[in-house]
N, C-alpha and C positions, 0 to 999 in steps of 0.2 A: 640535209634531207632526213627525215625520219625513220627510222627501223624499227622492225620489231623488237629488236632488243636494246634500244633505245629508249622506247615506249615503256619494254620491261624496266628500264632502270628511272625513271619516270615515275613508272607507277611504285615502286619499292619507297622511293623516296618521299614519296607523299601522302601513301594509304593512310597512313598513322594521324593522317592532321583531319581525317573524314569519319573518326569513331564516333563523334558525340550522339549519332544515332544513325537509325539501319538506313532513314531515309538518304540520307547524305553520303552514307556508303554504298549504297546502290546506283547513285545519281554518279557515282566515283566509277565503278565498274561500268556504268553506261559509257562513257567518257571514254573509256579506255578500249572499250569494245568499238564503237567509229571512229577512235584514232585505227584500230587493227582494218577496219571495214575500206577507211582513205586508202591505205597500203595496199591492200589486195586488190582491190578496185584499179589501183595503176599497175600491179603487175598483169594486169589482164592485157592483150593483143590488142583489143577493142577499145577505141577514146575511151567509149562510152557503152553499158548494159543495151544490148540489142532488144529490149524491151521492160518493162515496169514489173519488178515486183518487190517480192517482200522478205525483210532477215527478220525472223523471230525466232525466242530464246523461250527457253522454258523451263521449268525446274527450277528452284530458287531464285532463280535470277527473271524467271518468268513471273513469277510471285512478288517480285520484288521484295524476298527475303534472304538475300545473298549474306553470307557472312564473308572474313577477309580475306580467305581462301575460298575458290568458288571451282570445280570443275565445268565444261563445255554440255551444253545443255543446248541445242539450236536446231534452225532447218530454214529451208528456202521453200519461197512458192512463186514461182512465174504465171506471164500472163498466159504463153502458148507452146506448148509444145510444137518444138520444131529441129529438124538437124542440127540448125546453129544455137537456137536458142540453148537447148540440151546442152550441146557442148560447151558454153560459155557458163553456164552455172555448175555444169560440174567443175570445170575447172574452179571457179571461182569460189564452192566449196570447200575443196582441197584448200584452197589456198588460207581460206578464212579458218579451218579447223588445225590448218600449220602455223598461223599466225595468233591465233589467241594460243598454243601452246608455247608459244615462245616466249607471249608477256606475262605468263604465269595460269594460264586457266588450263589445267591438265586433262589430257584428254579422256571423254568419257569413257567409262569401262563399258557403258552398256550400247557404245556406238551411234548416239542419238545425237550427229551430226550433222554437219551440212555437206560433208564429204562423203555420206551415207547414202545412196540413191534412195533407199527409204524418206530419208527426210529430206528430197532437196526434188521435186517436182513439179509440173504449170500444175495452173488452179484446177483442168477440170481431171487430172490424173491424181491431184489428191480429194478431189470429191470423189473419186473412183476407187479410192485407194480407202478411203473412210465408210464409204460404204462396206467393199468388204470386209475390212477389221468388225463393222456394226453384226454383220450375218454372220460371220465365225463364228466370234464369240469366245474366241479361245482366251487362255486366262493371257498370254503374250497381247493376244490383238487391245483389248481391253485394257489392259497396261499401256498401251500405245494411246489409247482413246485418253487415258486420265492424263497421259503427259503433256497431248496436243492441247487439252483442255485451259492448260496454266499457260498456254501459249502469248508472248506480250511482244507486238510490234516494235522491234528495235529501230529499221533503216527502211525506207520505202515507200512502200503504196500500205493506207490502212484497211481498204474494205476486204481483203481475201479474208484476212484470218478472223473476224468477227462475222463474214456469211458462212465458213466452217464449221465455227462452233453453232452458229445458227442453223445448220444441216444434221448435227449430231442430237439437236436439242429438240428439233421436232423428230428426228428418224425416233429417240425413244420413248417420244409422248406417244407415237404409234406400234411401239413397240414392247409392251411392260418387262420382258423376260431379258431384254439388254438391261434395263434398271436395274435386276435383281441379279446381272450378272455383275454390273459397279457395284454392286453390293457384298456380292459374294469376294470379290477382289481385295478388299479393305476390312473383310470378314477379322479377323486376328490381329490383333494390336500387345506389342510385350508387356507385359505389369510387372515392374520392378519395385514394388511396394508389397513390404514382407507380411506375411501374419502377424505379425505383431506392431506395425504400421512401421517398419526401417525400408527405408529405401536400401535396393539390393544392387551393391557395386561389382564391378569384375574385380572375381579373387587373383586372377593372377594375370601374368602377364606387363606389358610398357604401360598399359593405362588402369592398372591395379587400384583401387580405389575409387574411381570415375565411374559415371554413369554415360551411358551414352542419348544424347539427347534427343538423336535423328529421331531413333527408336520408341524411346521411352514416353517424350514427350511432343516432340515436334510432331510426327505423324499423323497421330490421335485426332488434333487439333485438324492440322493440313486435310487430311481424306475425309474426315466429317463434314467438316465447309466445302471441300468443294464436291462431294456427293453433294448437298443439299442445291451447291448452285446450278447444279446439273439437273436436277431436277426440277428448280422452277427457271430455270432458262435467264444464269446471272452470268456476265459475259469479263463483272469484273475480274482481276486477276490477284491482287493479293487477300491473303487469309482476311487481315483485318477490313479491308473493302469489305470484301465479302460479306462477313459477319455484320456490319453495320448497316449493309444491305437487305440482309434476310432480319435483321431487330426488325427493321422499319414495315415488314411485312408481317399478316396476321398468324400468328398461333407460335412465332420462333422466340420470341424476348423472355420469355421463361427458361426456354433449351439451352441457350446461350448467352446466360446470365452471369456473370462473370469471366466470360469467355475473353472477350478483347484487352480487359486489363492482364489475363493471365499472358496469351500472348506476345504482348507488346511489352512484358518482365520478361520475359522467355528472349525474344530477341536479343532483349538488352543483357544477358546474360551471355549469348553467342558472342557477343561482341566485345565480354572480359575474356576472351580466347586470342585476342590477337595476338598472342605471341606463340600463336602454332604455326610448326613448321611444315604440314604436310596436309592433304585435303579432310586426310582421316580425323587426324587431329584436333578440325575443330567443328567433331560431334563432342568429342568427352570434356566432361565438365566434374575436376576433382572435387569429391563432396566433403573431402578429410580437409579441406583447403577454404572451405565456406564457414562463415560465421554461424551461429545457432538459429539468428534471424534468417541468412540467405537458406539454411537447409530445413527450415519452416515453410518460407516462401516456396521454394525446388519442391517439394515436396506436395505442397497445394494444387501449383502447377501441373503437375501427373497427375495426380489424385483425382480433376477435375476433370482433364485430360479425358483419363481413361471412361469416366463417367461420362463423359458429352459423347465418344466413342459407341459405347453401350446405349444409350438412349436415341444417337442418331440412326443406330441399325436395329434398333428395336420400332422407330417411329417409321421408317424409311418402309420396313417389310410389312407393316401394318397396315401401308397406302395401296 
């Protein structure tokens, strides 16, 4: 019979043969995540879920941009709020956010769980619950709003989390001042590209030389696509979807002209990191360690970055 740390020794032993690209390593971490999802499922009391719902993941793995280390990024949505219902999902969160930390998905620091009662609710307590984060407004709630956004049906029922995002999508076509709060939220992007065009590494410290990617370059990319999809109501979920989404729409093929190839270098970049030992680990990327070509490329890649950044918050606040 299966264990979680079975499953761990499983997946150790085979990550490595799913590098040739992010698609295949995602499709890898899928796999490993319903091998965790079977387990919990039978530790539960009940044959069987006392009602339909839904495990989705978000955050990288939501994106479908997971590198080989990935932290717990997830939540539950049920059909009904009920005594047992409730108590059968929290449980079964606990169980699911003890189980992916055993096969290696560490748990998140920011608690964006399924063992979180924030993130583990029936359908109409998180229409409930997304409404108010919409009327806050706080820079938290909003945060919360961008992460649900990346949300990608893992295990379940599909229609909850795509009438969600289709509840957040109309709440702020009626609502401009939630836009310009997604706005505001993604406001500051870091520039590691010196006055004199050197990309600028950490002077000190274990990753002394490296840049860090999350930051520098991943972001930029990430919060510009998916404000835009936010705003015209695109429900895909990875960066590059996305982007090749909003090309095929009028006035974006210019804004995001060269976007998808930077990208799709950019992941494959995450993915010369496999031999990181810890989650941190694989943002930095040794620049003393890159060919003259690759710190050309890296370089382009921010550069563009930053600029698709600048121009998506400059065109966004202009509408």
């Amino acid at each position: 019979m299966e264990t979680y740390e079975s499953i761990r020794e499983w997946k150790d032993e085979n990550i490595t043969t799913f590098l040739d690209d992010t698609v295949s390593l995602n499709d890898f971490h899928d796999l490993v995540m319903h091998k965790v999802m079977g387990i919990a499922k039978c530790k539960m009391k009940s044959e069987s879920p006392p009602c339909d719902f839904t495990w989705f993941i978000t955050g990288s793995g939501g994106r479908f941009e997971q590198g080989v280390i990935s932290d717990q990024d997830h939540g539950i949505v049920y059909a009904i709020s009920n005594e047992e219902n409730d108590e059968y999902f929290k449980k079964l969160g606990e169980e699911l956010s003890y189980g992916l930390n055993i096969t290696g998905y560490p748990y998140c620091q920011g608690n964006i769980m399924s063992s979180n009662p924030i993130w583990c609710k029936s359908f109409q307590d998180w229409h409930t619950q997304l409404r108010e984060w919409m009327e806050n407004e706080s820079w938290e709630n909003i945060r919360y709003l961008k992460i649900f956004f990346d949300a990608r049906v893992l295990y379940g029922k599909l229609g909850y989390i795509h009438r969600l995002k289709y509840f957040i999508y109309q709440y702020q076509l009626q609502s401009p001042n939630l836009f310009h709060r997604f706005i505001a939220n993604v406001m500051h992007v870091k520039n590691v590209i010196g006055p004199f065009g050197q990309i600028l590494v950490e002077q000190h410290g274990v990753y002394q030389g490296c840049v860090n990617l999350k930051y520098a370059a991943f972001l930029p990319y990430v919060n510009s696509v998916r404000l835009l999809s936010i705003k015209e109501g695109i429900y895909e979920n990875s960066t590059l979807t996305r982007m090749n989404t909003l090309i095929r729409q009028s006035g974006y093929e210019k804004l995001l002209h060269n976007c998808e190839k930077n990208f799709a270098d950019l992941l494959n970049y995450r993915l010369s990191l496999f031999r990181a030992e810890t989650y941190t680990d694989t943002h930095y990327l040794n620049i003393e360690k890159l060919s003259k070509e690759e710190r050309k490329g890296i370089k382009r890649i921010i550069k563009d970055g930053k600029r698709l950044h600048d121009e998506v918050i400059a065109f966004t606040l202009s509408k």
